[in-house]
N, C-alpha and C positions, 0 to 999 in steps of 0.2 A: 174306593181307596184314594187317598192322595195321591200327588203326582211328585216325581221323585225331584221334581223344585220344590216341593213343601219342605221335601225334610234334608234338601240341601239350603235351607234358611239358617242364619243367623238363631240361635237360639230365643233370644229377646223376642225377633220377630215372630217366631210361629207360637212362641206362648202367649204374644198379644193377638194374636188371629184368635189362639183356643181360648184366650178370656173374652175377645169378642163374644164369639159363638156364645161362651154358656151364658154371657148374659141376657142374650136375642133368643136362647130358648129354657133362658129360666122365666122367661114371662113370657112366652108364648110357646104356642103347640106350633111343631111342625109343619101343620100348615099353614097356620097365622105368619110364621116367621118370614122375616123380609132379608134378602143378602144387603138391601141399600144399611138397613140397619146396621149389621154386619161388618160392613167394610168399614161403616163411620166411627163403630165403637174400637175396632182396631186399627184405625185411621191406614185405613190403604185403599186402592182403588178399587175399581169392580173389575177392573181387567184384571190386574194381581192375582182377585180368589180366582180368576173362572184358571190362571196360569196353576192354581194350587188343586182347587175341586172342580169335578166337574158340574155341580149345584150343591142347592143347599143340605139335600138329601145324602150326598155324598159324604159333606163336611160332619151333618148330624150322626154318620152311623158311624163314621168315624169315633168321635165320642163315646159312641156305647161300646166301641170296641175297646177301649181306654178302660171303661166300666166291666168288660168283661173277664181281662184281662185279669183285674183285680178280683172279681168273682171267683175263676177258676184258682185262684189260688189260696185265697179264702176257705173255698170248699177242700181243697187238697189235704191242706194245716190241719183243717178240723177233723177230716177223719184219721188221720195220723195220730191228731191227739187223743180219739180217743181207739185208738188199737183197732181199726178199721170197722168198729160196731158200727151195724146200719141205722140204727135206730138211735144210740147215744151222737152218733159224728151228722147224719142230718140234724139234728135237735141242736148240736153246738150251732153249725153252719147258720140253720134259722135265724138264732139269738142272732150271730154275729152280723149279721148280712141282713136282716131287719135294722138292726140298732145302726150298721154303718149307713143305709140309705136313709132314713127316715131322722139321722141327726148329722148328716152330711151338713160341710158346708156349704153343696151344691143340691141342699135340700130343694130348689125350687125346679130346678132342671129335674130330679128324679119327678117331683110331684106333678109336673106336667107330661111326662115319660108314661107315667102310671095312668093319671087321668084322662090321659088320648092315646092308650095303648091301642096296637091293632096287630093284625098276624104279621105282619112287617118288623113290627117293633121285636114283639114276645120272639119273631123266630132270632131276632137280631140281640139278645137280651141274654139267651140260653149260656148255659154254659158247656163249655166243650170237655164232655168227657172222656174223651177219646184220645185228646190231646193232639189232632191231629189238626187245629185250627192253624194257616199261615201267622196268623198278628199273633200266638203263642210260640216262639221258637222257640225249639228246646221241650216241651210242657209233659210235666210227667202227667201218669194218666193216671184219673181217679178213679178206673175202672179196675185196677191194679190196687187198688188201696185199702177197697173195699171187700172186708169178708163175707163172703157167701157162706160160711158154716152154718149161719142161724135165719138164715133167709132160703125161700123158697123162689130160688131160681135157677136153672138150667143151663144157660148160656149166656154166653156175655151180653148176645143181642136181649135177653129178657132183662139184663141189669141194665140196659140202655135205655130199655123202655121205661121202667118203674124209676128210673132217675128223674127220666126227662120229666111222665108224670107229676112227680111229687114237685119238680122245681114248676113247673106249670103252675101248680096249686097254690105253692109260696107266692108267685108274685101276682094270684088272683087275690092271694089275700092281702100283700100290699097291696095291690089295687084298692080293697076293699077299705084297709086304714087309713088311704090318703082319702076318698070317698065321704068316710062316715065322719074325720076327723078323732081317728082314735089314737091314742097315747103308743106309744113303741111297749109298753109292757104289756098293754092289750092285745094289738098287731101280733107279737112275740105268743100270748099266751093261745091269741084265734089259731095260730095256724098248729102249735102243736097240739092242740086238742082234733083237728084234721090230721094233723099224722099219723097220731096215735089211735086214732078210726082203723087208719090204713094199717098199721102195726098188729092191733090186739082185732081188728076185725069189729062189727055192733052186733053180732050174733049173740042169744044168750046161751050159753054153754050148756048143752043137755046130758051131761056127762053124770052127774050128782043125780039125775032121776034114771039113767039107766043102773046104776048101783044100787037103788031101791028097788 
């Protein structure tokens, strides 16, 4: 996390530190990325950042905490809209949350997010359904939002699971998009044909031959 000089800066200042950064890791991965880069594009020193972050690792998850932020509330809206259906409110989320990464204008920082993902990243990527994340204050919980009448789960920790699950899946198959160079209505359409696995199950129904 920052250090409470960062975000006792000037406003100007720390949004040119954060357009530094995204554009030292919209073309490079994580570890390619250089802080000299860094400071020069946000023209400040290197003493400065190390005064703001503690490294570049720092500064980076920073950023996806910015990304996540906006994630969890994303997911929140969508199953809201649709009347907490598990199955209609992920399926909005998907569209929306494919279509906003994949036609960001920080298209290039996600695609390299995606392309050198590692457990580091994906755990730092998640969204907080619980709402009990410090960088969400305040955050309602999506756990809350979502109806269990037409799903098969027991407790909240089972709806924690099959959330996390399913977002796990979504961002394999972004991974997969930026990868293969697939279109966002592709992206959009691979993964809910994945959910919908999960949803209706691949078993063929032997119901129709025991009624014979």
């Amino acid at each position: 996390m920052p250090t409470q000089t960062f975000f006792n800066l000037p406003e100007d200042k720390r949004e040119r530190l954060i357009a530094g950064a995204m554009k030292e890791f919209s073309s490079k991965s994580l570890n390619d990325a250089c802080i000299s880069n860094i400071v020069k594009n946000a023209k400040i020193s290197r003493g400065s950042f190390y005064q703001y972050f503690e490294d570049k690792k720092d500064l980076y998850f920073f950023l996806i905490g910015k990304f996540r932020y906006n994630s969890h509330n994303l997911m929140l809206k969508s199953f809201q809209e649709k009347n907490g259906d598990f199955h209609e409110g992920y399926k909005l989320f998907s569209e929306k949350y494919i279509k906003y990464i994949m036609e960001s204008e920080k298209f290039g920082f996600f695609e390299n997010m995606y392309l050198h993902m590692s457990y580091q990243i994906n755990r730092e990527v998640r969204v907080d359904f619980k709402g009990t994340d410090s960088q969400l204050p305040k955050a309602k919980r999506i756990v809350d939002v979502v109806n269990r009448d037409n799903i098969k789960v027991n407790t909240e920790n089972d709806l924690l699971e099959i959330l996390k699950y399913i977002l796990s899946m979504l961002n394999d198959t972004i991974m997969e998009g930026f990868w293969k160079e697939l279109s966002v209505k592709d992206t959009q359409d691979l993964f809910i044909k994945r959910l919908e696995w999960i949803i209706y199950g691949i078993a063929i129904s032997n119901k129709k031959e025991e009624e014979i």
